[in-house]
C-alpha positions as CSV (number, residue, x, y, z in Angstrom):
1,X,116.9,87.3,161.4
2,X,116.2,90.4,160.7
3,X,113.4,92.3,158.8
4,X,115.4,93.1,155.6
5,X,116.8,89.6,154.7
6,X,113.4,88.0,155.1
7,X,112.3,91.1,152.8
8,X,115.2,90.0,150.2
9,X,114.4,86.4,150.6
10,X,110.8,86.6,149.7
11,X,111.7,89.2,147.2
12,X,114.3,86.3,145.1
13,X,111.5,83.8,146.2
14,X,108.7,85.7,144.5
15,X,110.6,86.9,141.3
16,X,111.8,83.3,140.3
17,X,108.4,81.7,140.8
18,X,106.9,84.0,138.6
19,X,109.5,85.0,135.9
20,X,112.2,81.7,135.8
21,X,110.6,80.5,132.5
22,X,112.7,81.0,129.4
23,X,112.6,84.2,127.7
24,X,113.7,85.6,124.3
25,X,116.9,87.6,124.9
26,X,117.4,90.7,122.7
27,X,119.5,93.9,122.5
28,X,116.6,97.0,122.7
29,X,113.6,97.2,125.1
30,X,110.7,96.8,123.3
31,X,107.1,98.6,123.5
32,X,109.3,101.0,126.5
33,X,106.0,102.9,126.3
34,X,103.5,100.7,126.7
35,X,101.7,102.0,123.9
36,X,101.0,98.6,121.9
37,X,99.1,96.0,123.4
38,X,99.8,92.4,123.7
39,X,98.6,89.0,123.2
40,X,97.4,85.5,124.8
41,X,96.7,87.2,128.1
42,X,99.7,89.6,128.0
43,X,98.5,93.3,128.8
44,X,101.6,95.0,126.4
45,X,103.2,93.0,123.5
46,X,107.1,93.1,124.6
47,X,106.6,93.0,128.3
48,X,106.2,89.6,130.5
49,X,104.1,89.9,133.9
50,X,103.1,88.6,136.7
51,X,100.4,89.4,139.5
52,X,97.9,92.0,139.2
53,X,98.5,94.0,136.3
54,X,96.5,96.7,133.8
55,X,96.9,99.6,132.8
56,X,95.8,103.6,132.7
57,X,95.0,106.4,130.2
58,X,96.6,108.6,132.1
59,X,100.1,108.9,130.8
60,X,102.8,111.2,130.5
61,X,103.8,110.1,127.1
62,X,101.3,108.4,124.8
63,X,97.8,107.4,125.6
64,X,98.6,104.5,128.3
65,X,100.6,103.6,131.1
66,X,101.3,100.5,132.9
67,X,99.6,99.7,136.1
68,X,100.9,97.8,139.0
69,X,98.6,96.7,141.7
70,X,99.7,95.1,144.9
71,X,99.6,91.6,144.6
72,X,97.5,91.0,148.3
73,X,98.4,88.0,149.3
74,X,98.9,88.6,152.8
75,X,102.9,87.9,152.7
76,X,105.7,90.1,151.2
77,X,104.8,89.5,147.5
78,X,105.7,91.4,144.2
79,X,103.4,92.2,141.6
80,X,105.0,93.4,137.9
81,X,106.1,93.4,134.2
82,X,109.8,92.1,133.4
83,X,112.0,92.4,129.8
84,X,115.7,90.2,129.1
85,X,117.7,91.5,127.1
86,X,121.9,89.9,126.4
87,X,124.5,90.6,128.3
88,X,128.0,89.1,129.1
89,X,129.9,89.5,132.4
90,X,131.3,93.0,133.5
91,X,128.7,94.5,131.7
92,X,126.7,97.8,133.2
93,X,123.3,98.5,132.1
94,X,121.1,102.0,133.0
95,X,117.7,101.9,133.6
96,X,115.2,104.3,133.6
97,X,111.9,104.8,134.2
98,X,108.6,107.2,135.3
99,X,107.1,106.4,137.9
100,X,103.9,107.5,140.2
101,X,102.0,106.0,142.4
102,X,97.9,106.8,142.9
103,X,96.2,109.3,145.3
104,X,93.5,106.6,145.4
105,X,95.4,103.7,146.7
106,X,98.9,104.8,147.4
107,X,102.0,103.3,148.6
108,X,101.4,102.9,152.5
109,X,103.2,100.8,155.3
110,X,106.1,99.1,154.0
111,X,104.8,98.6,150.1
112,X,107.3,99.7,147.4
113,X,107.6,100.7,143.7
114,X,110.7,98.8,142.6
115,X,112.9,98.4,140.0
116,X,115.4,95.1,139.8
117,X,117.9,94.3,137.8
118,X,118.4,90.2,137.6
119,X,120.7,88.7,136.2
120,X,120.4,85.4,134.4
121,X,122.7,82.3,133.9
122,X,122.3,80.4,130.2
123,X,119.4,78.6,131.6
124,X,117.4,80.9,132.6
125,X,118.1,80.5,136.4
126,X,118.5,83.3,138.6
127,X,122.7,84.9,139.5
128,X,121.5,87.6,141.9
129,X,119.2,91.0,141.7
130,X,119.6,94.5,142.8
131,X,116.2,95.9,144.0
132,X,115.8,99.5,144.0
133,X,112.9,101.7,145.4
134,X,111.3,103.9,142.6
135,X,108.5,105.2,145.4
136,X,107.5,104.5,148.5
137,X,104.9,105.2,151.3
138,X,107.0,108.6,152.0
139,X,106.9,109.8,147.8
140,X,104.0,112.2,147.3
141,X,101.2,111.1,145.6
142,X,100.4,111.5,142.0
143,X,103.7,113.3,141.5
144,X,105.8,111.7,138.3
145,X,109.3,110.4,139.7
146,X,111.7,110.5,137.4
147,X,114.0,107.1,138.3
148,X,117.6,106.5,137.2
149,X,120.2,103.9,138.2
150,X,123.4,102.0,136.7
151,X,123.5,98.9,137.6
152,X,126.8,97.0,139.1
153,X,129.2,94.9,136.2
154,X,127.3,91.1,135.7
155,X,128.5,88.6,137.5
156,X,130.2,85.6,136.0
157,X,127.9,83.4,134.3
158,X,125.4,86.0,133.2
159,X,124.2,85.8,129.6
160,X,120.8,87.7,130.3
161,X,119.7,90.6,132.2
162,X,116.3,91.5,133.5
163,X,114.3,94.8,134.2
164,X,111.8,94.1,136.7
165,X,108.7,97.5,137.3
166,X,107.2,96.5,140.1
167,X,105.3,96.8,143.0
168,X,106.4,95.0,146.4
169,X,103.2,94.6,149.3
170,X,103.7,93.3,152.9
171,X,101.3,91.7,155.1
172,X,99.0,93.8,156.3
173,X,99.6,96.6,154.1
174,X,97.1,98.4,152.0
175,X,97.1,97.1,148.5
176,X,98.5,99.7,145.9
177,X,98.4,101.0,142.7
178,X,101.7,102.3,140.7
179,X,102.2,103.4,137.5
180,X,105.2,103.5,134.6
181,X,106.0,104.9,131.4
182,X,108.7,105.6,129.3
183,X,110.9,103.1,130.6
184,X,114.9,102.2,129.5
185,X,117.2,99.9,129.7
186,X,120.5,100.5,128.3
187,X,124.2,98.8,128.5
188,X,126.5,101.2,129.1
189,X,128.9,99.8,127.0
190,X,131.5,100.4,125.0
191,X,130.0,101.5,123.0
192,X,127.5,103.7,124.7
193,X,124.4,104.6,123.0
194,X,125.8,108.2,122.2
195,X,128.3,107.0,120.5
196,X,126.1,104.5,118.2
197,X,124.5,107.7,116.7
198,X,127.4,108.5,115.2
199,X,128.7,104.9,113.0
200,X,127.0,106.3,109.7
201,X,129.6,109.3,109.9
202,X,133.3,108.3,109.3
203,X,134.4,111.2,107.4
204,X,134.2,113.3,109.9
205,X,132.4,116.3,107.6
206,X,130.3,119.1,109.8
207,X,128.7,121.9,107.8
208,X,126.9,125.1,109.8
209,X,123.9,126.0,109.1
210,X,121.1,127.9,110.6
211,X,123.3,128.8,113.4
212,X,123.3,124.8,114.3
213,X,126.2,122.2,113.6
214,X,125.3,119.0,111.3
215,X,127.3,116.2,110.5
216,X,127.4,114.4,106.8
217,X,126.6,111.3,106.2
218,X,129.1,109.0,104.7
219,X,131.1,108.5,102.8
220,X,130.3,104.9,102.5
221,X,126.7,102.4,101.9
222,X,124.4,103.0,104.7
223,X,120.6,102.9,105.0
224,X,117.9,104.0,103.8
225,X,118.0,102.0,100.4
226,X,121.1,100.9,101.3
227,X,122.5,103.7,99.2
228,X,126.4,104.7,98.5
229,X,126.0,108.4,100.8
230,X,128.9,110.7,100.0
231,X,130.3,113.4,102.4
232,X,131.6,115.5,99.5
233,X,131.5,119.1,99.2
234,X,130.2,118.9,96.1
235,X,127.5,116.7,96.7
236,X,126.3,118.6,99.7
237,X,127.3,122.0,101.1
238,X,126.1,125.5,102.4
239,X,126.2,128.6,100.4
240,X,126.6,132.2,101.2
241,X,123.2,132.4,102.0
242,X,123.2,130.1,104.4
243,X,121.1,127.9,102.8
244,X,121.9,123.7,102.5
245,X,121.9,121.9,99.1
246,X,121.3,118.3,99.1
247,X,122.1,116.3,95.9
248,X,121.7,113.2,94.5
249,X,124.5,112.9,91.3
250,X,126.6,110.9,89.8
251,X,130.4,111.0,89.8
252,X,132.5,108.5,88.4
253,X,130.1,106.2,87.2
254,X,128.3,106.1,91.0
255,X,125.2,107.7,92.2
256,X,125.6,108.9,95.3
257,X,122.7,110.2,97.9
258,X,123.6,113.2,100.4
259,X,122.3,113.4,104.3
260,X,123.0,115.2,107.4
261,X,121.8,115.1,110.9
262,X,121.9,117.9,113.5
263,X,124.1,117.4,116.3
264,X,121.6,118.8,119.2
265,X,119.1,116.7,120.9
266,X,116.1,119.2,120.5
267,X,113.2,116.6,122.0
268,X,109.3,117.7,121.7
269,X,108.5,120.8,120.0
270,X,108.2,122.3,116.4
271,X,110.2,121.4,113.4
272,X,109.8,123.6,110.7
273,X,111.8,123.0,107.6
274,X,111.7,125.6,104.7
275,X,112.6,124.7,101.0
276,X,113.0,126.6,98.0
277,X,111.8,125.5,95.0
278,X,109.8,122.9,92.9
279,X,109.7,120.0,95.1
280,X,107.0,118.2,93.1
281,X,109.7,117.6,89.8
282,X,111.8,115.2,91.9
283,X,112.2,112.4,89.7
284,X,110.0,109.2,90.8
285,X,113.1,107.1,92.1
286,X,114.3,109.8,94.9
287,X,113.1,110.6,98.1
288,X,113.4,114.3,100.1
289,X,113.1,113.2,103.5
290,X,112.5,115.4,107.1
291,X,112.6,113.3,109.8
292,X,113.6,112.6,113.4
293,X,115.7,109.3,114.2
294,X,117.7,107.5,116.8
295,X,120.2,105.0,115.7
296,X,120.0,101.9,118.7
297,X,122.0,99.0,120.0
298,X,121.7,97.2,116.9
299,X,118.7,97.4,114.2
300,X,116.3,94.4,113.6
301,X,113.4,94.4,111.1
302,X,111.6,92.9,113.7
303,X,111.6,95.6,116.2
304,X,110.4,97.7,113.9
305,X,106.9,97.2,115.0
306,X,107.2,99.4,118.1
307,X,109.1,102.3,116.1
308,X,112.2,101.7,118.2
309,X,113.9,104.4,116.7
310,X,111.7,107.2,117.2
311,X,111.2,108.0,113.9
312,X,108.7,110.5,111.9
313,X,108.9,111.6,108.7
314,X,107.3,114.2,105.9
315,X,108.8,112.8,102.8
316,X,109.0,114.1,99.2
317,X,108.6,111.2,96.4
318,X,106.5,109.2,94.1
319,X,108.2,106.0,95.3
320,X,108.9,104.8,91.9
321,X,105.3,105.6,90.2
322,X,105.1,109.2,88.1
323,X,101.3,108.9,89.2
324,X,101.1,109.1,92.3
325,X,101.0,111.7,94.9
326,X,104.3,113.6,96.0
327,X,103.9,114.3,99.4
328,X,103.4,112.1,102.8
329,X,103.3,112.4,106.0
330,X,104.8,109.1,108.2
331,X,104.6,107.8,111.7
332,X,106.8,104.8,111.4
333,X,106.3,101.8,111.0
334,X,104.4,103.4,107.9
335,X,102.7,100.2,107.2
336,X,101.1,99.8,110.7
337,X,97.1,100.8,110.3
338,X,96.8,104.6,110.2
339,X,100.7,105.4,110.6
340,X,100.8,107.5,106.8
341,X,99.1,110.4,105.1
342,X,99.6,110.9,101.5
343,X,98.3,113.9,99.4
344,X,99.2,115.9,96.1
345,X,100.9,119.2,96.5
346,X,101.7,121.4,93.3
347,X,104.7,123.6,93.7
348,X,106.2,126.6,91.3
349,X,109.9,127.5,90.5
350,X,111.9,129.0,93.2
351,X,109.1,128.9,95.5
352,X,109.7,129.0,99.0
353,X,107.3,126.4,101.2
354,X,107.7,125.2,104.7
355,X,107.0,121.4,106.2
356,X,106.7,121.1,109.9
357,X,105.7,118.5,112.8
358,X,104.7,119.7,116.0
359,X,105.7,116.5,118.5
360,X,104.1,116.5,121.4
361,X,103.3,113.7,124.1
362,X,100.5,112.9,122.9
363,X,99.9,113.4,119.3
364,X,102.1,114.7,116.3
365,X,100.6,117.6,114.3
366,X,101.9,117.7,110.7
367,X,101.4,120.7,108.1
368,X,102.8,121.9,105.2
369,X,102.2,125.3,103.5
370,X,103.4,128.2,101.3
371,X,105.8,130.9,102.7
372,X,108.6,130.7,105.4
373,X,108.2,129.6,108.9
374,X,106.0,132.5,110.4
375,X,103.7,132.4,107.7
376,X,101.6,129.5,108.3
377,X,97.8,130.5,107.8
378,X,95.0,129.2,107.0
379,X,95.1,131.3,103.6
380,X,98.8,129.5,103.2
381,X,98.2,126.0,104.2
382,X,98.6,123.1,101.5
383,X,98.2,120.1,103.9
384,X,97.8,119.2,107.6
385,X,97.2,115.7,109.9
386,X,97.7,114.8,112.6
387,X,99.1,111.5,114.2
388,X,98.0,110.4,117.4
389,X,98.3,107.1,117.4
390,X,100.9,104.3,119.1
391,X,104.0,105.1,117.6
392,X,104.6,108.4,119.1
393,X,108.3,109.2,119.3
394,X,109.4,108.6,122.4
395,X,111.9,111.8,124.1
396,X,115.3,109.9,124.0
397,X,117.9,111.4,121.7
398,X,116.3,111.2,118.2
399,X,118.0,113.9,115.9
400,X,116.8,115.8,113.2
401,X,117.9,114.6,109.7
402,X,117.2,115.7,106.4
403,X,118.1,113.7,103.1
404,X,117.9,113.2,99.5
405,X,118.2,109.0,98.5
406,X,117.6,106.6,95.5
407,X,114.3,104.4,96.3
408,X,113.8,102.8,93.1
409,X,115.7,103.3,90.2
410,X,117.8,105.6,88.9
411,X,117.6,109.3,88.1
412,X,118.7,110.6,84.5
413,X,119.9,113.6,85.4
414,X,121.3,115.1,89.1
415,X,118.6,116.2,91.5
416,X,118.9,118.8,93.9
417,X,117.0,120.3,96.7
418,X,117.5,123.6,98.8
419,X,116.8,124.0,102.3
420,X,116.5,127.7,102.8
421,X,116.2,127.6,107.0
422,X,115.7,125.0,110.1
423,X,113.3,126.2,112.6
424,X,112.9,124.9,116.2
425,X,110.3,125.9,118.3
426,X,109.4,124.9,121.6
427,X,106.4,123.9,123.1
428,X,103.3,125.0,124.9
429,X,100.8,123.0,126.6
430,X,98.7,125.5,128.6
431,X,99.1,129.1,129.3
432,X,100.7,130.6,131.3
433,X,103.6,129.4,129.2
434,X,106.7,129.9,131.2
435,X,108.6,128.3,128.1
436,X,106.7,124.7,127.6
437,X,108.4,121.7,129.4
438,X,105.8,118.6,129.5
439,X,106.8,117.4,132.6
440,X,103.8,116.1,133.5
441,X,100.3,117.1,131.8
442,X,97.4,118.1,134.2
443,X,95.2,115.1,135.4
444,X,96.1,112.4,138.0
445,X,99.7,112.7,136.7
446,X,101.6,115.4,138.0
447,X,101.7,119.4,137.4
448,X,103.7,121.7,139.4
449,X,105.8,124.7,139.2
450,X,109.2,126.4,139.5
451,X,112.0,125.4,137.2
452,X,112.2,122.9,134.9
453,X,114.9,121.5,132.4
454,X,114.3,120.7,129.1
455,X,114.8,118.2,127.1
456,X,115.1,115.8,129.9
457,X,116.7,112.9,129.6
458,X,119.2,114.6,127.2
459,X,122.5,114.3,125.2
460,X,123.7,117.7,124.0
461,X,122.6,120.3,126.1
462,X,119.5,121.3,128.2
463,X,118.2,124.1,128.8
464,X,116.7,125.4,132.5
465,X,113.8,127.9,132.5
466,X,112.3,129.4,135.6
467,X,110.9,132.8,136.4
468,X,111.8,135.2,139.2
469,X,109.0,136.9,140.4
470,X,110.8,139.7,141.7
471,X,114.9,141.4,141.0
472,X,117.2,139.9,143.1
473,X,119.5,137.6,144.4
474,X,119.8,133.8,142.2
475,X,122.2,131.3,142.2
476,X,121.6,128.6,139.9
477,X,124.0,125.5,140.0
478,X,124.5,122.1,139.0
479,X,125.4,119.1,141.7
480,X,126.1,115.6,141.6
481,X,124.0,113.1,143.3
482,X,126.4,113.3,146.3
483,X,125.8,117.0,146.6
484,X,129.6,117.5,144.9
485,X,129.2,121.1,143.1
486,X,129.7,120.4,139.1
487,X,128.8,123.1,137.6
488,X,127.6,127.1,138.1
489,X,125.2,127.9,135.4
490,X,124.2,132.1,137.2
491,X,124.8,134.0,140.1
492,X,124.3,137.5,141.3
493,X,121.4,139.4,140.9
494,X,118.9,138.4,137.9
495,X,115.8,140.5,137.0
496,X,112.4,139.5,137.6
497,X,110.7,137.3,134.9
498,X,111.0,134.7,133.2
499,X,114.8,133.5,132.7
500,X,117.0,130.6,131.2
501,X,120.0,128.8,131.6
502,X,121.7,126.1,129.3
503,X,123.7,123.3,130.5
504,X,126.2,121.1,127.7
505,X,127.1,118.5,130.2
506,X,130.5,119.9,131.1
507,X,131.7,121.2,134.5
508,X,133.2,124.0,135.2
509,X,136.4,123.3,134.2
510,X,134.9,122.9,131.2
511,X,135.1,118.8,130.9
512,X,132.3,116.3,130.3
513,X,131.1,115.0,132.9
514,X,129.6,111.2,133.0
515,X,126.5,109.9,132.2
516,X,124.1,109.2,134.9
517,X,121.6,111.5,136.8
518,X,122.6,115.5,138.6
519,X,120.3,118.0,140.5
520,X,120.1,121.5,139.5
521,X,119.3,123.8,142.4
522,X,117.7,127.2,142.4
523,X,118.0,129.2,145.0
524,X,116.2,132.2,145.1
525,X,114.7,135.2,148.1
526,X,111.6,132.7,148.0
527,X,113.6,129.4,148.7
528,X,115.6,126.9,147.4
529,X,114.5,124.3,144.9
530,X,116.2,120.8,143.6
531,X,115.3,119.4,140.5
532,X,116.6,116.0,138.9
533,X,118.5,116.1,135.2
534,X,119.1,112.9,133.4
535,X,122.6,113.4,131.4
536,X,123.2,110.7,128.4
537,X,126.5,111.2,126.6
């Protein structure tokens, strides 16, 4: 027999011994991050393991990453963290993940970092697996490996799947240590994730503004509240000074609430939001809210303890109470230990004030103060926190949304709020900055150079940054993972400096092209460079 069936056999062995016990099926991967610890011996709350297991400070996203060491037992063996989530036959799932593994005790020999994908039969028994290698003794050390793979349909009889992070040792071989973060795990559907962002929105209604395209909300009752949302130009609309009006009225005998959500995928950076006028005469039952979100699979009170849907807020209301403050800034779940910020803020007629979060990997910095976007000062600033606790959004495809909703009661008259400008900017995280992409933050983890796309996984578009050192030839291009050309994005001669490139997903024929993961390639007078690009319609 040869070496890789015995691998596979002690691979199925290993896997059911340690992870054949039942196990709570659900429809989103919990605690993806790792953030949130777990309980009764488990090192994260969400994840199962098995074998040696910890974790590291040292994360890409967050404060902590999972650790894998190699279990050491002097036969193949398989050390890990598993997840089940639901699934029926025929389905597809996607799963991600990032993955590194140490300069200290890296992969040697024939020890792996794997992902599987098992799938399960109604009780609980084992169908058949997919392993795949996330690194191995030939992947540099301490270098960040962005993994991606769709899995084959379920076979028949499969009403769970698994996502296995571990890390497979041999006989013989020195014993490991690997590392993951920001891991997902995704059916493909129908319906995809992409198009679950978008169930809130049946009318159809866009409005520009800012130079950005936002769908409205409605009509119909959705969350937050529930509240009846209405896509009406008269309850929400742009004027000719390009500024958005949000309402809360009532027509007909109905209050309805306004929303909308911009349609780019914009991930870590600066949101600044400018208003004009007196925010602080909102009446006590109505909320102004600025927030990121990502609608999932489904939505379950109790996920909410992980903030699956990468929310943060800075809201506007006195929640029902005249007395108390206006203003608060949210990592959600607000009611987790630490997660709000509440403070007074007095505001005149007319006056123009900006609110902003600056979302970075590892913390979120919140301000409010008077004046547009580029006047934040010390001599302007009303309020500032910042967050950098568990809940961290994670850099999936939350959107920016900004709305005005009934909380508790009713108002007596219509309320209104104007949102003079949307501001994005992107960021940096240590000079030189090229154009900020936190690939990987300095440290153990991984920090190198050359071009770099941004956001990453994305949705809408990406955009590619690199510099040219000196004029001349570039050719900048998009391939499929089978080295098929999708997509030419520059060519010809580019001057030196820094330079960019945005990439909607199409090809050039100008059609979308499918989800799954593409290689940009610059080639350049100083060589030729390949990059990975995760693409999520």
């Amino acid at each position: 027999m040869s070496r890789r069936p015995v691998l596979a056999a002690l691979v199925a062995l290993t896997l059911g011994l340690f992870v054949a016990s039942a196990a709570r099926s659900q429809c989103i991967l919990a605690n993806p991050s790792f953030e949130l610890p777990g309980s009764s011996g488990q090192q994260f709350g969400g994840w199962n393991q098995f074998g040696p297991v910890g974790s590291t400070a040292n994360a890409p996203h967050g404060h902590v990453a999972a650790r894998v060491t190699g279990p050491n037992t002097g036969i193949w063996d398989v050390a890990g963290y598993w997840q089940q989530q639901t699934t029926t036959q025929g389905r597809r799932w996607a799963a991600s993940v990032r993955g590194w593994h140490s300069a200290a005790k890296p992969l040697t020999g024939g020890a792996k970092a794997i992902l599987n994908i098992e799938w399960r039969n109604s009780g609980g028994g084992l169908i058949s697996y997919e392993s795949h290698t996330v690194a191995d003794a030939s992947t540099p050390v301490a270098v960040i490996q962005d993994f991606y793979v769709e899995s084959a349909p379920a076979p028949v009889g499969a009403v769970a799947t698994r996502i296995v992070l571990g890390v497979l040792q041999g006989p013989g071989d020195a014993t490991p240590d690997v590392f993951y973060d920001q891991a997902r795990f995704e059916d493909l559907g129908p319906p995809t994730l992409a198009d679950a962002q978008w169930g809130d929105f049946p009318g159809g209604r866009s409005v520009a503004f800012g130079g950005r395209n936002w769908r409205i909300k409605g009509p119909g009752f959705y969350g937050p509240g529930p509240n009846l949302f209405s896509d009406g130009t008269g309850n929400l609309w742009v004027d000719l000074d390009d500024r958005m009006h949000l309402t809360v009225k009532q027509v007909g005998g109905q209050w309805y609430s306004t929303e909308a959500v911009l349609e780019e995928v914009l991930g870590y950076g600066d949101y600044v939001f400018t208003t004009i006028g007196d925010l602080g005469t909102l009446h006590p039952s109505v909320v102004f809210g600025l927030f990121i979100w990502q609608y999932g699979p489904c939505y379950d009170n109790a996920y909410l303890w992980w903030n699956p849907y990468n929310e943060i807020d800075v809201e506007f209301s006195r929640w029902g109470n005249p007395a108390s403050d206006i203003a608060q800034f949210v990592a959600q779940p607000w009611d987790y230990p630490g997660n709000i910020h509440r403070f007074a803020a007095t505001f005149s007629a007319n006056e123009r004030t900006s609110h902003a979060f600056r979302w970075l990997p590892d913390r979120v910095e919140y301000r409010s103060w008077r004046g547009g976007p580029n006047d934040e000062a010390p001599g302007t600033l009303i309020h500032s926190w910042t967050y950098t606790g568990p809940h961290i959004p994670r850099p999936e495809i939350p959107r920016v949304h900004v709305n005005l909703w009934r909380a508790a009661g009713t108002p007596t008259t219509t309320q209104e709020v104007v949102l003079e400008a949307f501001t994005f900017k992107q960021p940096c995280f240590a000079p030189p900055c090229i154009v900020g992409v936190p690939d990987e933050p300095a440290g153990d983890a991984l920090a190198a150079d050359g071009a770099r796309a941004w956001p990453n996984p994305f949705g809408g578009a990406t955009t590619i940054r690199y510099v040219m050192p000196a004029t001349g030839e570039c050719e900048l291009a998009i391939y499929d993972v089978a080295g098929r050309h999708v997509r030419s994005l520059s060519s010809g001669i580019v001057a030196a400096g820094e330079q960019q490139a945005r990439w909607d997903g199409r090809d050039d024929a100008g059609n979308r092209v499918a989800s799954g993961v593409y290689l940009y390639r610059l080639r350049t007078a100083e060589g030729t460079q390949s990059r990975r690009v995760i693409y999520l319609r």
